[in-house]
C-alpha positions as CSV (number, residue, x, y, z in Angstrom):
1,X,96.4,102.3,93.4
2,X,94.8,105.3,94.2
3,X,93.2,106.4,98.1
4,X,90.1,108.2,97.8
5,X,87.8,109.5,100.0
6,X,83.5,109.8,98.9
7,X,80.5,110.1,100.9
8,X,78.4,107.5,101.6
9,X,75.3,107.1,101.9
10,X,74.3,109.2,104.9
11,X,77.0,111.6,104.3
12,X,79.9,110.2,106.7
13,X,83.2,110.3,104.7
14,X,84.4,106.7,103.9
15,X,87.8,105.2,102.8
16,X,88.6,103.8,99.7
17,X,91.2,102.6,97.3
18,X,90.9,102.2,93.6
19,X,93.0,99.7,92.0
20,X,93.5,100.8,88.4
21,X,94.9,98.6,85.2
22,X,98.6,99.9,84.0
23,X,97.0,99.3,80.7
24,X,94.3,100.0,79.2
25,X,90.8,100.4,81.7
26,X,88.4,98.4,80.2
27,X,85.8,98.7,82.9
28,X,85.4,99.0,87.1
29,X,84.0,96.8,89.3
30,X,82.8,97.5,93.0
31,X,84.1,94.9,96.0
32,X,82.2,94.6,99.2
33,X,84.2,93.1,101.7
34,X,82.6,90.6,104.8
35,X,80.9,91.4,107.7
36,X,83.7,93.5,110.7
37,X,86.5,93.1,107.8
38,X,87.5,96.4,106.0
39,X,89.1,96.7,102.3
40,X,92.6,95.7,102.9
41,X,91.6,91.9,104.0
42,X,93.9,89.6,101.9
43,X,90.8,88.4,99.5
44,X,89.9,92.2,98.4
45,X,93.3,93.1,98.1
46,X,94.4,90.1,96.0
47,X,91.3,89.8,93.7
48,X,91.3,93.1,93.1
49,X,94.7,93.6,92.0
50,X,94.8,90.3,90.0
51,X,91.5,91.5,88.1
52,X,93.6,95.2,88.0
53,X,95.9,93.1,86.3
54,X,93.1,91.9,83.8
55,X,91.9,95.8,83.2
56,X,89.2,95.8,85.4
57,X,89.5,98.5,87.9
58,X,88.3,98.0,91.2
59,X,87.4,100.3,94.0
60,X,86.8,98.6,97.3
61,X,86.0,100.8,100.6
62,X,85.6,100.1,104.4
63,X,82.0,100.4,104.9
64,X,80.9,102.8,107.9
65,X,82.5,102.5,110.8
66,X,85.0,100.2,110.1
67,X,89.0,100.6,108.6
68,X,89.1,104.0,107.8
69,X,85.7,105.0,107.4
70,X,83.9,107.4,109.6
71,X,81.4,107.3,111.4
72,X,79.4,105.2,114.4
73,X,80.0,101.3,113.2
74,X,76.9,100.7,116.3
75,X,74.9,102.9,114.3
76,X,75.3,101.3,111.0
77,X,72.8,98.7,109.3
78,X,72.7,95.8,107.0
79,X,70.4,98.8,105.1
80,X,72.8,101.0,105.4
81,X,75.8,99.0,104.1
82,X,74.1,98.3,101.1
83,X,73.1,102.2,100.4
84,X,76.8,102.9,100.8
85,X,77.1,100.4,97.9
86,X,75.1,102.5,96.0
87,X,76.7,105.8,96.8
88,X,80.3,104.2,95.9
89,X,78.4,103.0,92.4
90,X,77.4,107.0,92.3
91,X,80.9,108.3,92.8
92,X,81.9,106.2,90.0
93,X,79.6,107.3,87.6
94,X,80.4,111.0,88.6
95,X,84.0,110.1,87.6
96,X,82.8,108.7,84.2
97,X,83.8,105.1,85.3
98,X,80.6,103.4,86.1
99,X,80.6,100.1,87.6
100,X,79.0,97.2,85.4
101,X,80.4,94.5,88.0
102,X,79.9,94.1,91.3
103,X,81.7,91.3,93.9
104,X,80.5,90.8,97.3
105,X,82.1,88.4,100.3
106,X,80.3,86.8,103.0
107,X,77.9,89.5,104.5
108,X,79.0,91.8,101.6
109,X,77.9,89.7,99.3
110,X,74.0,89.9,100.7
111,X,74.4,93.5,100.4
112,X,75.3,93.7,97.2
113,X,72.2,91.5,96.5
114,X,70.3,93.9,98.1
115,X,71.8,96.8,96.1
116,X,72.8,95.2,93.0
117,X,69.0,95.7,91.6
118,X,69.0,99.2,91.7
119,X,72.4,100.1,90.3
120,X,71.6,100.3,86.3
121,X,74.8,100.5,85.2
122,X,75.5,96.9,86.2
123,X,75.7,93.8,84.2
124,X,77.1,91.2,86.3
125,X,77.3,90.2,90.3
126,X,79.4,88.1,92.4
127,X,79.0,86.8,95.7
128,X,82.1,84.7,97.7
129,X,80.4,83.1,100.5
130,X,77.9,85.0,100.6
131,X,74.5,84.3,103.2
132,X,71.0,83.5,101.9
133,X,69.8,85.4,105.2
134,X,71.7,88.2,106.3
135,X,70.5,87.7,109.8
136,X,72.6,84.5,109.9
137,X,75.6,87.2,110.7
138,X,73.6,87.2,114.4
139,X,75.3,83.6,114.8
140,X,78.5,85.3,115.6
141,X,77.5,87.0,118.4
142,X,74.5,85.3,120.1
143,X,75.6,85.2,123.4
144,X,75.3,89.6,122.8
145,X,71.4,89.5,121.6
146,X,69.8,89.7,125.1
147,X,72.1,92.8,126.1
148,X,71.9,94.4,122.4
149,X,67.9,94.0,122.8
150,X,67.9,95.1,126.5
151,X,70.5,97.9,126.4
152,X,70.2,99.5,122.7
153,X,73.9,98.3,122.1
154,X,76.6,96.0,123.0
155,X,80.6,95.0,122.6
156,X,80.8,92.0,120.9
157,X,84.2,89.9,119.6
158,X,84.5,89.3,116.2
159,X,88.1,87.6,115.4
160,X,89.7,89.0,117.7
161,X,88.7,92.6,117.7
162,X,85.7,94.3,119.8
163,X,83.0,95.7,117.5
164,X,79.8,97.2,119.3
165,X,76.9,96.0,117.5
166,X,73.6,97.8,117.7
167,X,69.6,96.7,118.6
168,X,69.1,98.8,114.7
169,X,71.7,96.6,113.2
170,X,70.5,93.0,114.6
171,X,66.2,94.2,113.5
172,X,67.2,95.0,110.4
173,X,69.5,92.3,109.5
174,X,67.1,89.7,111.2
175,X,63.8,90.9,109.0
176,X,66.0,91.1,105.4
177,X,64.5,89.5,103.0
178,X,66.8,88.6,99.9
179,X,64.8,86.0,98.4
180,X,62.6,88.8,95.9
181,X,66.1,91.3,95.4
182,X,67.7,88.1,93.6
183,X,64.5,86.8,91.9
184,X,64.4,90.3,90.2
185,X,68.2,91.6,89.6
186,X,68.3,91.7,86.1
187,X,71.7,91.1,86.2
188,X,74.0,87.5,85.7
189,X,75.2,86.6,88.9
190,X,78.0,84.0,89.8
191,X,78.1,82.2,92.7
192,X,81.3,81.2,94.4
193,X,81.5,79.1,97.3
194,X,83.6,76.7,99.1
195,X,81.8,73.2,100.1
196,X,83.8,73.0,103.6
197,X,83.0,76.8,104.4
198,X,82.3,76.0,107.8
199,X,81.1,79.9,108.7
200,X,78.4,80.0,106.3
201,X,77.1,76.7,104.6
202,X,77.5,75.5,101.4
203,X,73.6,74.9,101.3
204,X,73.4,79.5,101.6
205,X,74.6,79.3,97.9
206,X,72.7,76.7,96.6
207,X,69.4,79.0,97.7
208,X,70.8,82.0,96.4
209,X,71.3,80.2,92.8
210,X,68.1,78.8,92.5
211,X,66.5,82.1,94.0
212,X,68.2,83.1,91.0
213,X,66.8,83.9,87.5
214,X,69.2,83.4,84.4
215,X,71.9,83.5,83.3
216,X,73.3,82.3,86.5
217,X,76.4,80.3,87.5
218,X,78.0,78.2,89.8
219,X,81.7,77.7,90.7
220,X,83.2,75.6,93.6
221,X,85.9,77.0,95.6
222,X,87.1,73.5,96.8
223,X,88.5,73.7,100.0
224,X,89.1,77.6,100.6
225,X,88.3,78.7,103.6
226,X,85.6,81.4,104.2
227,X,87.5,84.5,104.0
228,X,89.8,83.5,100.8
229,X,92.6,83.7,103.0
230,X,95.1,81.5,100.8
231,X,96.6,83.5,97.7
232,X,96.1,80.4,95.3
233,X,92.5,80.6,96.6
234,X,92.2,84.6,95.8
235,X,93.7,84.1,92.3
236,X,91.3,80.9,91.1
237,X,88.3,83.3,92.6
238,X,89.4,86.4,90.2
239,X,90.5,84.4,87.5
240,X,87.3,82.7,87.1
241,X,85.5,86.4,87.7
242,X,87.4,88.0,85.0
243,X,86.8,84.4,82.6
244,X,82.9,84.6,83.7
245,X,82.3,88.5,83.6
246,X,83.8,88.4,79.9
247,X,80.9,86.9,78.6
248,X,78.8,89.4,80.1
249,X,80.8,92.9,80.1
250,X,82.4,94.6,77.0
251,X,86.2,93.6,77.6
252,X,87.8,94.3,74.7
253,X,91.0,96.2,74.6
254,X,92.0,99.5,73.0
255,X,94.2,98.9,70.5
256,X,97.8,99.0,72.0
257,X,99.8,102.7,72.0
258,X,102.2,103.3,69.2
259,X,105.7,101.4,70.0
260,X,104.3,99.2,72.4
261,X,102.3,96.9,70.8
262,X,102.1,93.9,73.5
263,X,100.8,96.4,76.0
264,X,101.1,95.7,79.3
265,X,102.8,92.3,81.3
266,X,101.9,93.0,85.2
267,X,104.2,91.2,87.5
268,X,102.6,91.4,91.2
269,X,104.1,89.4,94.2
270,X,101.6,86.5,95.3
271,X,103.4,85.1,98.2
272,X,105.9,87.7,100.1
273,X,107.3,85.0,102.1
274,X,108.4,83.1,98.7
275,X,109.5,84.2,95.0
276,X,105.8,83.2,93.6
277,X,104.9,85.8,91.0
278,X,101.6,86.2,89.2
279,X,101.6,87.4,85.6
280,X,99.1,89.2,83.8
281,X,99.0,90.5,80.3
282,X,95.9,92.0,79.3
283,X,92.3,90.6,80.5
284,X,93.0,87.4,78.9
285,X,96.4,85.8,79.8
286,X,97.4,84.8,82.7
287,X,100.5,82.5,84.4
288,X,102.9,82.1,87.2
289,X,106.3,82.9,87.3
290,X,108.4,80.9,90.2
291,X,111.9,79.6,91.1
292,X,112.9,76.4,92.1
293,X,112.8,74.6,95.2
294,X,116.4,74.2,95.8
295,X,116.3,78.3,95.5
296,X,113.9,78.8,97.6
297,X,110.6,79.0,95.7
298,X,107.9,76.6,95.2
299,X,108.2,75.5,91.7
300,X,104.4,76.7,90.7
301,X,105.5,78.0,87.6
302,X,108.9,78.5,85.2
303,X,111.7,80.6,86.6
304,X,112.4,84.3,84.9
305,X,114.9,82.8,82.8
306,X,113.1,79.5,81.6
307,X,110.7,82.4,80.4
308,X,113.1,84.2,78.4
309,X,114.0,80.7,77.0
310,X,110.4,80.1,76.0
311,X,110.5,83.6,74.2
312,X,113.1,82.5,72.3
313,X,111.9,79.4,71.6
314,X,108.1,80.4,70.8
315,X,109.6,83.1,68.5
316,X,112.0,80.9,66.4
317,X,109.3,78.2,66.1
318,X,106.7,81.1,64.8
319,X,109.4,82.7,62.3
320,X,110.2,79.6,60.5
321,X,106.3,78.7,60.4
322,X,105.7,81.8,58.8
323,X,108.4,82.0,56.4
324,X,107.6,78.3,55.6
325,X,104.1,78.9,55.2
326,X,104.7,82.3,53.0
327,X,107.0,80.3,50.6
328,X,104.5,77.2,50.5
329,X,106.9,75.0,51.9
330,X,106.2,71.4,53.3
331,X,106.7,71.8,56.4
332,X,104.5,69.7,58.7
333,X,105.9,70.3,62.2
334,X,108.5,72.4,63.7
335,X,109.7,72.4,68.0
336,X,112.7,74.3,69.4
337,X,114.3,73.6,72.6
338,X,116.3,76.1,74.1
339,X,118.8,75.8,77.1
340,X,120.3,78.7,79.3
341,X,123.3,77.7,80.7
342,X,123.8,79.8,83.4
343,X,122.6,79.0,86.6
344,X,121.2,80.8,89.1
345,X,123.9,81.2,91.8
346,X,126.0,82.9,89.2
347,X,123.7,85.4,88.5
348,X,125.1,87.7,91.2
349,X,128.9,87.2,90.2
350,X,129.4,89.9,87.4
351,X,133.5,89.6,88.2
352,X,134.1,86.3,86.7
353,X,135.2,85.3,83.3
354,X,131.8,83.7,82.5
355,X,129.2,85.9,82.7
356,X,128.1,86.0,79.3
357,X,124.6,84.4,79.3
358,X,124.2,81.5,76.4
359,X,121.2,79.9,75.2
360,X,121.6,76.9,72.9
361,X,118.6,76.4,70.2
362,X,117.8,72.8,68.9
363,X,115.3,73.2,66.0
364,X,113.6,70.3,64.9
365,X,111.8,70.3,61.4
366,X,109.3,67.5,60.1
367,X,108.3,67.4,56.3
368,X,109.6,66.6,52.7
369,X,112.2,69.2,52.9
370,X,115.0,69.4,50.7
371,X,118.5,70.2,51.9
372,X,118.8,73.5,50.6
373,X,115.4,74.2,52.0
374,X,116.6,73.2,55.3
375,X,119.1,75.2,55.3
376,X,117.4,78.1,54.4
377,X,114.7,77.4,57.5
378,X,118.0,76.9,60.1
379,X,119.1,80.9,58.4
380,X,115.9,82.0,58.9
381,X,115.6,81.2,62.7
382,X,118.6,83.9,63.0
383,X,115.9,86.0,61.7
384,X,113.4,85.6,65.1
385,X,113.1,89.6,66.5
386,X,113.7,87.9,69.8
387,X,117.1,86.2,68.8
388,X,117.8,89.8,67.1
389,X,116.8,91.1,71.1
390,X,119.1,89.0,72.8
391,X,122.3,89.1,70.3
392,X,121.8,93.2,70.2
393,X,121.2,94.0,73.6
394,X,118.5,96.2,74.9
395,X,117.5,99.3,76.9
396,X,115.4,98.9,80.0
397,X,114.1,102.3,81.6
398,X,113.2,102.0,85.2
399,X,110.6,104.4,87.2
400,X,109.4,104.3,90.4
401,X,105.2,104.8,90.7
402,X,103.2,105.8,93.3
């Protein structure tokens, strides 16, 4: 992840981090966040690392005022917010990385509907939650108007936190009109949206999708709440971006570097308070690494070693197809099961006399094999580069990144 500073729009210096793929960059995408958030809210940080994860490199900012940004938040407009949109797409293209996606949430969302349009390097936009009328934001501090409209400005509490919202701010976001920005974006759009949002309505994305020209799409976000806050929530949400954009953006890899030709596997933490781990390899695969509950985790997906067990198994079961197959044998079906028989607690205990870690294969093959074909298979499992992996030991090389 890399901080950077650009200008925006009206020349105020504004915040920003880049998340950028391990592996290979196969192309950037812009996140707005919602209306008084700033870039660090759960749902920007975890989508954009999980679609990091995927290759995608994201760059999300506080707009003006807010986070880290500078400049006058009272002095700021749902105008404004989306030229800053357009200045971040700017930067990017100045840095040779030129955004063809763009994800908004909540009010963010509007503004990239608004900006979206006049971005030509885009191909695809998202909103989460996003308003049909950006002046539905006014809701959350309607008690303020009279004072905004009578004083020029006013404190106002948003979640907690005092924001002072200007008489600019609530005119402009009152007379936006969204309707003819999405009618002619020239772009796919997705829309994600959770039916029991109860901040902004279910019925503002059914408007925005048939305001819509295609290709266009609709996804449900069952029963997230409105600002993504649960991580299962945030990883559906990107995983169905990444899934949706491919169809639309050029996501191919690179081929791999020399000596490493699986690329990169990403393991980032998606719940600190447990072991939940979410696992990326490339823009395309995707699972969930987990330990038990009686260790603590929440059993949402196979412990470390369970997947070292499946490596060995998948590996076996591939080498004998292939050998099989190259010798035109008939072999109709072949499963290995593997056990580990070390168990967790004893991970930790490096003194004892058992601290050898064993995995038993059971190799199943179906077909009119001989005997002495058989046989040969059973050899030829020894064979698996895996197997060769775990019998020979092997070199792991730590550094720490910034």
């Amino acid at each position: 992840m890399e901080r950077i500073t650009f200008e925006g729009a009206h020349g105020t210096p504004l915040a920003a981090r880049l998340d950028m793929p391990e592996g290979p960059h196969l192309t950037t995408a812009i996140f707005a966040h919602c209306f008084s958030c700033t870039k660090d809210i759960a749902a920007a940080r975890r989508i954009a690392q999980r679609l990091a994860g995927m290759g995608i490199a994201v760059l999300r900012f506080d707009f003006t005022g807010l986070g880290h940004s500078e400049g006058e938040f009272a002095n700021t407009t749902f105008t404004s917010n989306a030229a800053d949109l357009k200045a971040a797409a700017a930067y990017l293209e100045a840095r040779g990385m030129a955004p063809t996606l763009m994800i908004g949430h909540s009010l963010g969302g509007a503004a990239v509907l608004k900006a979206a349009g006049e971005v030509d390097s885009l191909k695809a936009v998202v909103t989460i939650g996003a308003p049909f009328e950006p002046g539905h934001v006014t809701h959350h501090f309607a008690d303020a108007l009279p004072r905004i409209e009578a004083e020029g400005m006013a404190p106002v509490d948003l979640g907690g936190r005092s924001f002072c919202i200007g008489r600019d701010f609530v005119e402009d976001v009152l007379k936006a009109d969204l309707a003819p920005h999405i009618a002619n974006l020239r772009k796919a759009l997705l829309v994600l949206h959770a039916p029991r949002d109860s901040v902004v309505g279910i019925d503002n994305a059914t408007r925005i999708f048939m305001a819509a020209r295609h290709p266009k799409s609709f996804v449900t976000l069952d029963d997230a709440d409105h600002l993504v806050s649960r991580a299962a929530d945030a990883e559906y949400a990107a995983e169905v971006i990444a899934a949706w954009a491919g169809r639309y953006i050029e996501l191919r890899p690179p081929a791999p570097p020399p000596g490493a030709p699986e690329g990169v596997v990403r393991a980032s933490e998606a719940d600190p308070d447990g072991f939940l781990q979410d696992i990326s390899h490339g823009p395309r695969h995707h699972t969930l690494a987990d330990e038990p509950l009686a260790y603590g985790g929440t059993d949402r997906g196979m412990s470390p070693y369970g997947f070292l067990s499946a490596a060995l198994a998948a590996c076996t079961s591939m080498t004998i197809r292939m050998y099989a197959r190259r010798k035109e044998w008939p072999l109709e079906y072949v499963s290995v099961d593997v056990t580990h028989e070390k168990v967790h607690a004893q991970d930790s205990d490096l003194t004892g006399p058992n601290r050898i870690d064993r995995f038993t294969r059971r190799i199943r093959l179906e077909g009119a094999l001989d005997a002495g074909q058989r046989a040969r298979l059973l050899d030829i499992a020894d064979r698996c580069p895996v197997h060769k992996t775990l019998e020979a030991g092997a070199r792991v090389e730590t550094a720490l990144i910034d």
